[in-house]
C-alpha positions as CSV (number, residue, x, y, z in Angstrom):
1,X,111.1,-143.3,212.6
2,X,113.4,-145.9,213.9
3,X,114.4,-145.6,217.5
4,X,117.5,-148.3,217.3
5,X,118.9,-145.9,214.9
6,X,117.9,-142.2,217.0
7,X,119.2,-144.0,219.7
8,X,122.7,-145.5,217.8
9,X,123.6,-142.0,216.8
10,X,122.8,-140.8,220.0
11,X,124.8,-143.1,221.9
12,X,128.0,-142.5,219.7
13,X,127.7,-138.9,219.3
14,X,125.8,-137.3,222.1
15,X,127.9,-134.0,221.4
16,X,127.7,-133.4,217.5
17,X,128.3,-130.5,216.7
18,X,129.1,-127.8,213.5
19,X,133.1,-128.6,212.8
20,X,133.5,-125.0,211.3
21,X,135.3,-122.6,213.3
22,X,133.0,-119.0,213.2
23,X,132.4,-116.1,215.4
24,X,128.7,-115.3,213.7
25,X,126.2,-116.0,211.2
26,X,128.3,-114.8,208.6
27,X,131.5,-116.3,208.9
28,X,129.2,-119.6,209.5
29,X,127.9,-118.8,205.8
30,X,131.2,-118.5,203.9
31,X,132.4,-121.2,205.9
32,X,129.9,-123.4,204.8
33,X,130.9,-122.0,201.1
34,X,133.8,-122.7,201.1
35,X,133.7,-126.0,202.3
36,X,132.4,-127.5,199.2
37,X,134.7,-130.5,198.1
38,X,136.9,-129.6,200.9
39,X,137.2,-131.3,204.5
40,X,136.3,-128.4,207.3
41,X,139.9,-129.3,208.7
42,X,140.7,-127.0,205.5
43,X,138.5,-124.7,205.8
44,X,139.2,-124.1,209.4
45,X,143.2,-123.8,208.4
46,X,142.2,-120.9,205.7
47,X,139.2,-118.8,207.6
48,X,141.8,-118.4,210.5
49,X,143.7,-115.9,208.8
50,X,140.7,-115.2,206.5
51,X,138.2,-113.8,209.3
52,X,140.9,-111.8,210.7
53,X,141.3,-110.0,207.4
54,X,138.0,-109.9,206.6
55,X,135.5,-109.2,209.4
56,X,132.3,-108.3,207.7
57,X,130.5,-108.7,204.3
58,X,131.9,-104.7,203.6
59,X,135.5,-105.6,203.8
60,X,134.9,-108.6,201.4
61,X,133.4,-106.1,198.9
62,X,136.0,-103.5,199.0
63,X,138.8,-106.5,198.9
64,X,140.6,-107.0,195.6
65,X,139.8,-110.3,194.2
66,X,143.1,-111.2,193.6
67,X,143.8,-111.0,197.2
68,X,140.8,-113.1,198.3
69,X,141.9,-116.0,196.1
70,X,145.1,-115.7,197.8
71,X,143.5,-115.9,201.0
72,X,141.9,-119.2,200.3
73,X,143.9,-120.4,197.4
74,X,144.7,-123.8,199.3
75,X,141.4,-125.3,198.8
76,X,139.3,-126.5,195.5
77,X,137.4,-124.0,193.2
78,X,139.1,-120.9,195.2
79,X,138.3,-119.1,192.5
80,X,134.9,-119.7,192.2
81,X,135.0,-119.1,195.6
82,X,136.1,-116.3,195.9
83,X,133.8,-114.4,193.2
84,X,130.7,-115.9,194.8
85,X,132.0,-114.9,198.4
86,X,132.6,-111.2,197.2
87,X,128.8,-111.3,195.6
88,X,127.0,-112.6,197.9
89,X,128.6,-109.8,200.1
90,X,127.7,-106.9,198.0
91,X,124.3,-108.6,198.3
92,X,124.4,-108.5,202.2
93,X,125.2,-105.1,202.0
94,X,123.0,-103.9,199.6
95,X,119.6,-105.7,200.6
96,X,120.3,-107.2,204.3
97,X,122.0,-104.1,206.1
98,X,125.0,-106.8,206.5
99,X,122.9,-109.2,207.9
100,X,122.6,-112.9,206.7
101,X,119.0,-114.0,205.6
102,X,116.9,-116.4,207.6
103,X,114.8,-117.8,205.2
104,X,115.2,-120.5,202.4
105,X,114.3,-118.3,200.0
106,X,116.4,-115.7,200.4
107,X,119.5,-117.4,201.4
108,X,119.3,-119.3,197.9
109,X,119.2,-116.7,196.1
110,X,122.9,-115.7,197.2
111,X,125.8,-116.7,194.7
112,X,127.2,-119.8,196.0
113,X,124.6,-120.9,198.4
114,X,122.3,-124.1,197.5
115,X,119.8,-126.0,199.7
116,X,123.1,-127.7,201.6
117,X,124.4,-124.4,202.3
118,X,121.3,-122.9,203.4
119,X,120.1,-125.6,205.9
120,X,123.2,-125.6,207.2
121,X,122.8,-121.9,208.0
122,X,119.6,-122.2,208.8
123,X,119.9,-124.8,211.2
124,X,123.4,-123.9,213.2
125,X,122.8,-119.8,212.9
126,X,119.1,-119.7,213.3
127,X,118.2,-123.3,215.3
128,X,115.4,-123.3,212.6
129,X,114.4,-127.0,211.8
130,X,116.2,-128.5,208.5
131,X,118.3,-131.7,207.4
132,X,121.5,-130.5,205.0
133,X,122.3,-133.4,202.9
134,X,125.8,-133.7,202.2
135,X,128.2,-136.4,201.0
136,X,128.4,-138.5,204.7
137,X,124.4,-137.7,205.6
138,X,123.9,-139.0,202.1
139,X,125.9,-142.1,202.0
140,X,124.5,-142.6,205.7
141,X,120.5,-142.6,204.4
142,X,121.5,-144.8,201.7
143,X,123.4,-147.6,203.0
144,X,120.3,-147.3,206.0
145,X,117.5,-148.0,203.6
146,X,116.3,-144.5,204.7
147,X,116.8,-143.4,201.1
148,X,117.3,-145.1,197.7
149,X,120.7,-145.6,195.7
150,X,119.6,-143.3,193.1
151,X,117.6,-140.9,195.0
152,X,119.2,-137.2,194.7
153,X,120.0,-135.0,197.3
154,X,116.9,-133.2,197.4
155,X,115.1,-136.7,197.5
156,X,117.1,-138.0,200.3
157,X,116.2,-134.8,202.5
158,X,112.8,-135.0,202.3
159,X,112.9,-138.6,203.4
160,X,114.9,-137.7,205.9
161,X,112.1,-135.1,207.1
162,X,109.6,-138.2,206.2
163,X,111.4,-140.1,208.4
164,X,112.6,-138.3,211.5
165,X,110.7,-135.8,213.9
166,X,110.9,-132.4,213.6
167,X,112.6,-131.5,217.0
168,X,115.6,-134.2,215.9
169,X,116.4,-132.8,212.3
170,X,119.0,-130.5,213.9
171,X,121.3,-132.5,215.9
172,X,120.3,-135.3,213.9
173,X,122.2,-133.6,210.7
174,X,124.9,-133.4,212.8
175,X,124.7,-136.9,214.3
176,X,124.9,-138.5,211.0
177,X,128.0,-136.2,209.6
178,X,129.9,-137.7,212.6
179,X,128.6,-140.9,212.0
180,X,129.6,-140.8,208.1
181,X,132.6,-139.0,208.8
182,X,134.1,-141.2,211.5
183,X,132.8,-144.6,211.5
184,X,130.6,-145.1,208.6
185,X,133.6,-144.3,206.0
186,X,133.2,-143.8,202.0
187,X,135.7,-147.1,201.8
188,X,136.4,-149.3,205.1
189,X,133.9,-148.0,207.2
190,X,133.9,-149.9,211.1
191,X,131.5,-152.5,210.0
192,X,132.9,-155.3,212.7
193,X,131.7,-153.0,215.5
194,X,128.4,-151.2,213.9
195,X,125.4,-151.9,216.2
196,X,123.4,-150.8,212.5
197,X,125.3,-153.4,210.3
198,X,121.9,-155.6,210.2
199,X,120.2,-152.5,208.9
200,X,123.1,-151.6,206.7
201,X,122.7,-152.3,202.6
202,X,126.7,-151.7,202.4
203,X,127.3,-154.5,205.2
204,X,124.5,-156.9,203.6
205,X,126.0,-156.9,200.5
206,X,129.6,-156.9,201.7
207,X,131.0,-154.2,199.6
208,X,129.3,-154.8,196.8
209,X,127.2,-150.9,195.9
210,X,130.8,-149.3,197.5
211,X,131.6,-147.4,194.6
212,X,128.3,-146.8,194.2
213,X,127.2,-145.9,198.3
């Protein structure tokens, strides 16, 4: 554990929290689905209209396919989307009385949902313990030294559990999200004004690993 770091993401984001707009576990989950390779700005634009026509995993099921594309057709892989969505419902109805899973095991099992997906749910719907790894915690543990370049994603999450205590994972994961997402940027991330710059492979090497971090 490194305290100038807990304490960093702390002091910048005391308030982190889950960017998707939802009502209950289960918007939360095909929310999270359908934020793959999309900013949750989109997502939030689309389940607006998309909740309000859809209210539970039964009215996904008896929707016609066509008309769920449509619903969400703004965003990438709608289609894929959409046929994973209207699965993982019949799922839901079929072995979970409607209700989402709260367990790894089961929530992988559902079309569409991977390890991201599930910690996400996991952590935000259920306040269990877990660290999602996606694009900005990612490129966060990497240019920290808290994971290696070519470490995966299911690397980088359990040194992330390696690395911070339990009782942080939680906000942490959303900590660094805001941390990648609005000062540690993809390209030009705020490097003049980063207390973590000394710690930071990305400043160190000044741009060199950025297509790669």
């Amino acid at each position: 554990m490194d305290e100038i770091i807990l304490n960093t993401f702390e002091n910048m984001f005391p308030d982190a929290f889950c960017e998707l707009n939802h009502r209950n576990h289960f918007e939360l989950l095909v929310a999270v689905i359908l934020s793959a390779q999309t900013t949750d700005v989109s997502v939030n634009k689309i389940t607006k209209t998309l909740f309000e026509m859809y209210k539970t995993p039964s009215d996904f099921v008896q929707a016609d396919i066509f008309d769920i594309e449509h619903a969400i057709k703004s965003i990438g892989l709608f289609k894929n989307k959409a046929k994973n969505i209207q699965k993982l419902c019949k799922i839901l109805v079929m072995e979970f009385n409607s209700n989402v899973p709260n367990t790894m095991e089961e929530l992988i099992k559902l079309p569409g949902v991977g390890r991201k997906t599930a910690n996400v749910v996991l952590s935000v719907a259920f306040n269990i313990p877990a660290f999602a790894v996606d694009t900005h915690v990612e490129r966060v543990s990497k240019r920290l030294n808290i994971a290696l370049e070519f470490d995966n994603v299911t690397i980088v999450e359990q040194k992330l559990m390696q690395f911070f205590p339990k009782d942080k994972w939680n906000k942490l994961h959303h900590q660094m999200i805001f941390f990648g997402r609005y000062h540690c940027l993809a390209r030009k991330p705020h490097c003049d004004i980063c207390s973590l710059k000394n710690k930071c492979n990305y400043y160190n090497n000044r741009g060199v690993n950025d297509e790669k971090l």
